[in-house]
C-alpha positions as CSV (number, residue, x, y, z in Angstrom):
1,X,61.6,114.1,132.7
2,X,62.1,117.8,133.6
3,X,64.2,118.3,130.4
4,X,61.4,116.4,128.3
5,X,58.9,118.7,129.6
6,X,60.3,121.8,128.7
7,X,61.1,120.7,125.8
8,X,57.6,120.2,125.1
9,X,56.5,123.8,126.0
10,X,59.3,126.0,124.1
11,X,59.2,127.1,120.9
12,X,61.0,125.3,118.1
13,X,63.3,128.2,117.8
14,X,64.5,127.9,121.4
15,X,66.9,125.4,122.1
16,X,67.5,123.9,126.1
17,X,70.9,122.3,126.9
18,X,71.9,120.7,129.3
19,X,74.9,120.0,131.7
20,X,75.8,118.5,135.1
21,X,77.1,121.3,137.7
22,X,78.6,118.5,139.9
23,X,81.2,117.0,137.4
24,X,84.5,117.7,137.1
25,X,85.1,121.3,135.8
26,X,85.8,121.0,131.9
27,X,85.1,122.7,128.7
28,X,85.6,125.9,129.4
29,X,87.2,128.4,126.9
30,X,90.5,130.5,128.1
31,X,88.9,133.9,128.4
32,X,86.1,132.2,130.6
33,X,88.7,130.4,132.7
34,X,90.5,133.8,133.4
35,X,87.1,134.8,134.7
36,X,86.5,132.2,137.3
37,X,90.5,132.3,138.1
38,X,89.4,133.4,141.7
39,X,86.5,131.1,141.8
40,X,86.1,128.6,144.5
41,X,86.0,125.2,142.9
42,X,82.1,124.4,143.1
43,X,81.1,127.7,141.4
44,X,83.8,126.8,138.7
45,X,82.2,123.4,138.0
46,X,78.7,125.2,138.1
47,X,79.9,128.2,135.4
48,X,81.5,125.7,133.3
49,X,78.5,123.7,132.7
50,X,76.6,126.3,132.2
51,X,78.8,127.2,129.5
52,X,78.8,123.8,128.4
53,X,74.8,123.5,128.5
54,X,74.6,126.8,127.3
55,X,77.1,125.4,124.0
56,X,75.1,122.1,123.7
57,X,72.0,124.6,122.7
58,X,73.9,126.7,120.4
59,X,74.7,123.4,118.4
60,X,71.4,122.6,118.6
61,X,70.8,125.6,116.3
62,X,73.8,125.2,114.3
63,X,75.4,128.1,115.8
64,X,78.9,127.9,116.0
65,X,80.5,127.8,119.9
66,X,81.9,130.8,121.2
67,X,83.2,132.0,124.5
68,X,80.6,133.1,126.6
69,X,82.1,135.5,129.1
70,X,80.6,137.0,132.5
71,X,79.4,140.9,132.1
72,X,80.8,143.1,134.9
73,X,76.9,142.6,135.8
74,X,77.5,138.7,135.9
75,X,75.1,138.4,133.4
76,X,76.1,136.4,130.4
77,X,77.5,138.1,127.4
78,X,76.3,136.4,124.3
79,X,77.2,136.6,120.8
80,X,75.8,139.5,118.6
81,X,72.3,138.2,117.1
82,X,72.3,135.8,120.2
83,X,69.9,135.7,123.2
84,X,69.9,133.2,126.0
85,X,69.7,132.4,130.0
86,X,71.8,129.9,132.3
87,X,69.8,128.2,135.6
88,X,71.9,125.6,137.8
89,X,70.1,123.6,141.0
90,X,69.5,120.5,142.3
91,X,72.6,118.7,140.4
92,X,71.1,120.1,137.2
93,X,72.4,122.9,134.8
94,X,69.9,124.2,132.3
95,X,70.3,127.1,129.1
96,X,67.9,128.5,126.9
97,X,69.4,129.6,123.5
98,X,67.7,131.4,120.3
99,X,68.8,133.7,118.0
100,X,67.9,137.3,118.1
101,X,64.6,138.7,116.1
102,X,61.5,137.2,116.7
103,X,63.1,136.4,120.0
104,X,64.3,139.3,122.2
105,X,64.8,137.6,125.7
106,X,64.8,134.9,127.4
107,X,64.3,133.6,131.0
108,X,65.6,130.5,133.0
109,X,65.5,129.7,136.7
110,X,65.5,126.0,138.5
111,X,64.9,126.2,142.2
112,X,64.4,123.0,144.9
113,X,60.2,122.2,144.5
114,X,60.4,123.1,148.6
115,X,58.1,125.8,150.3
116,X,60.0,128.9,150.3
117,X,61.1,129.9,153.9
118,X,58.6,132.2,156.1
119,X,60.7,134.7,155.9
120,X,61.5,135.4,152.4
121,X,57.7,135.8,151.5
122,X,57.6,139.4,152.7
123,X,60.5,140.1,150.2
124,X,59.2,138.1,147.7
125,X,55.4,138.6,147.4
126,X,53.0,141.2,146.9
127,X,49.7,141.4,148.8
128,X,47.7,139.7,146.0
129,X,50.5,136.6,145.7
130,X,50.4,136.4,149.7
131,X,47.0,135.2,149.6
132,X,47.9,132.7,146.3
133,X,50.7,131.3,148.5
134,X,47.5,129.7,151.2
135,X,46.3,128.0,148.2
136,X,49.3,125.6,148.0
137,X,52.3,124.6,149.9
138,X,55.0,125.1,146.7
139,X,53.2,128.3,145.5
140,X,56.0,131.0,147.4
141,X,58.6,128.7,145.3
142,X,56.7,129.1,142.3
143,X,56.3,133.0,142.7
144,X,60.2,133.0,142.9
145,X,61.1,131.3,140.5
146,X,58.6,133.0,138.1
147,X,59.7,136.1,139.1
148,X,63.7,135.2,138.6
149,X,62.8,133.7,135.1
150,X,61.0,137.3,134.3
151,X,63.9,138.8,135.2
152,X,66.4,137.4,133.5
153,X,64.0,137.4,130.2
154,X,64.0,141.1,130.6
155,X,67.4,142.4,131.9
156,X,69.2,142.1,128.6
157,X,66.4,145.2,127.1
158,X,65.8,146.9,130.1
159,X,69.1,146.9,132.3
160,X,67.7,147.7,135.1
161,X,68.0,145.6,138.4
162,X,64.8,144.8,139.7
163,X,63.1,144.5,143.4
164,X,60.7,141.2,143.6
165,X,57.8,143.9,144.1
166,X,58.1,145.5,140.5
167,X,56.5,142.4,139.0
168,X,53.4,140.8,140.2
169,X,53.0,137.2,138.8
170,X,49.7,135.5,138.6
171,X,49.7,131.9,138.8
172,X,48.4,128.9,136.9
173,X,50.1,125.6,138.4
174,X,47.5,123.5,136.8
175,X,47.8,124.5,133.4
176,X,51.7,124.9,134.2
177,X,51.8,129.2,132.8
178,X,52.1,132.2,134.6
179,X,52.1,136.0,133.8
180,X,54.5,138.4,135.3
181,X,53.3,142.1,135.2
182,X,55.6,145.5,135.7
183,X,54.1,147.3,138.8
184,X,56.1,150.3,137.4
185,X,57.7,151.6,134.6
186,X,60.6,150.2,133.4
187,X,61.4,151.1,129.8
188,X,61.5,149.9,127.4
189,X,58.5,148.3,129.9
190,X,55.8,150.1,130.8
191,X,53.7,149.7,134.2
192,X,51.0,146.9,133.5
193,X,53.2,145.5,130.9
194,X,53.1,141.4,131.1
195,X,55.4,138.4,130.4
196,X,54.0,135.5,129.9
197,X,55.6,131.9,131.4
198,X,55.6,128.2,131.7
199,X,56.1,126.3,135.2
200,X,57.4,122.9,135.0
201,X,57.8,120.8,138.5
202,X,59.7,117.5,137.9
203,X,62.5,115.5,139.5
204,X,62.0,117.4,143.0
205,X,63.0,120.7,141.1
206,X,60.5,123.6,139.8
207,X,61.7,125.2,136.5
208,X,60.7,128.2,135.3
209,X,60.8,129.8,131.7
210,X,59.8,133.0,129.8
211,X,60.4,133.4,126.0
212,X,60.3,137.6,125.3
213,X,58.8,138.1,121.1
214,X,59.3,141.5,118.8
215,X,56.3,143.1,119.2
């Protein structure tokens, strides 16, 4: 059900795979492998099927499979001409794939549909989502995963590591979207800049993605 859903809300031009990050660690190409040599065996299993979800997409757009090694950032180093984000939680492994044009970035995160703990709200939200968060028992967990899909969507253009506080998300859990707004400068963003979401909650999990377009 969750993967049907997203389905439903991304573009055509995006493609989701999928993988399980509990199965025995396979598929993964030798330069990747020599990555996660020093890896403890349930992080292995969870980068190699997000390689392998992250795979499954590209042949979804006839994209030929390539190695997809860790940056010295973590982040994901895709082919030239390729964008794309990897999310793994709740037994599930999720990646978002599209090639690079109309699509500069994109943003995946999974997180468990739980209330986020009192004490990561003061890190998390700003004084307009505290006061969102009394209007619904998951909305912290929504404002982080929002915030991480945002992220993700926008690291590959900006490179810059953000604090939870430079974007301020507004919420819409009924009609399942959300915007996520630079509180400062962050170029090529500028403050007030906004990225614009979808929020899916299925299977005990609440997924959150963000699709970046060329201006």
């Amino acid at each position: 059900m969750l993967i049907s859903a997203l389905r439903a809300v991304l573009p055509p031009d995006v493609a989701l795979g999928s993988a399980d990050p509990t199965a025995p660690e396979t598929g993964l190409w030798p330069g990747e492998s020599a990555a996660m040599a020093r890896a403890i065996p349930a992080r292995r299993r969870e980068f190699a099927a997000g390689r392998r979800a992250a795979r499954d997409a590209m042949q979804a757009l006839d994209l030929p499979p390539t190695a997809i090694l860790p940056g010295p950032d973590r982040a994901p180093i895709w082919l030239d001409g390729i964008t794309g984000s990897i999310s793994h939680g709740g037994g599930t492994c999720l990646a978002l794939v599209a090639r690079r044009g109309a699509i500069t970035g994109l943003g995946i995160d999974l997180e468990p549909a739980e209330p986020l703990p009192p004490d990561m709200i003061e890190t998390i939200c700003t004084g307009p989502e505290h006061d969102a968060i009394k209007d619904h028992d998951l909305m912290g967990r929504v404002i982080f995963c929002a915030k991480e899909a945002a992220y993700k969507a926008q690291y590959p253009l900006s490179r810059k590591i953000l604090e939870f506080h430079d974007l301020q998300t507004t919420i819409d859990l009924a009609g399942g979207q959300f915007e996520a707004r630079f509180t400062r400068t962050c170029p090529p963003f500028q403050a007030g800049a906004q990225m614009v979401g979808r929020i899916v909650i299925a299977r005990n999990l609440v997924a959150a993605v963000v699709v970046l377009s060329a201006p």
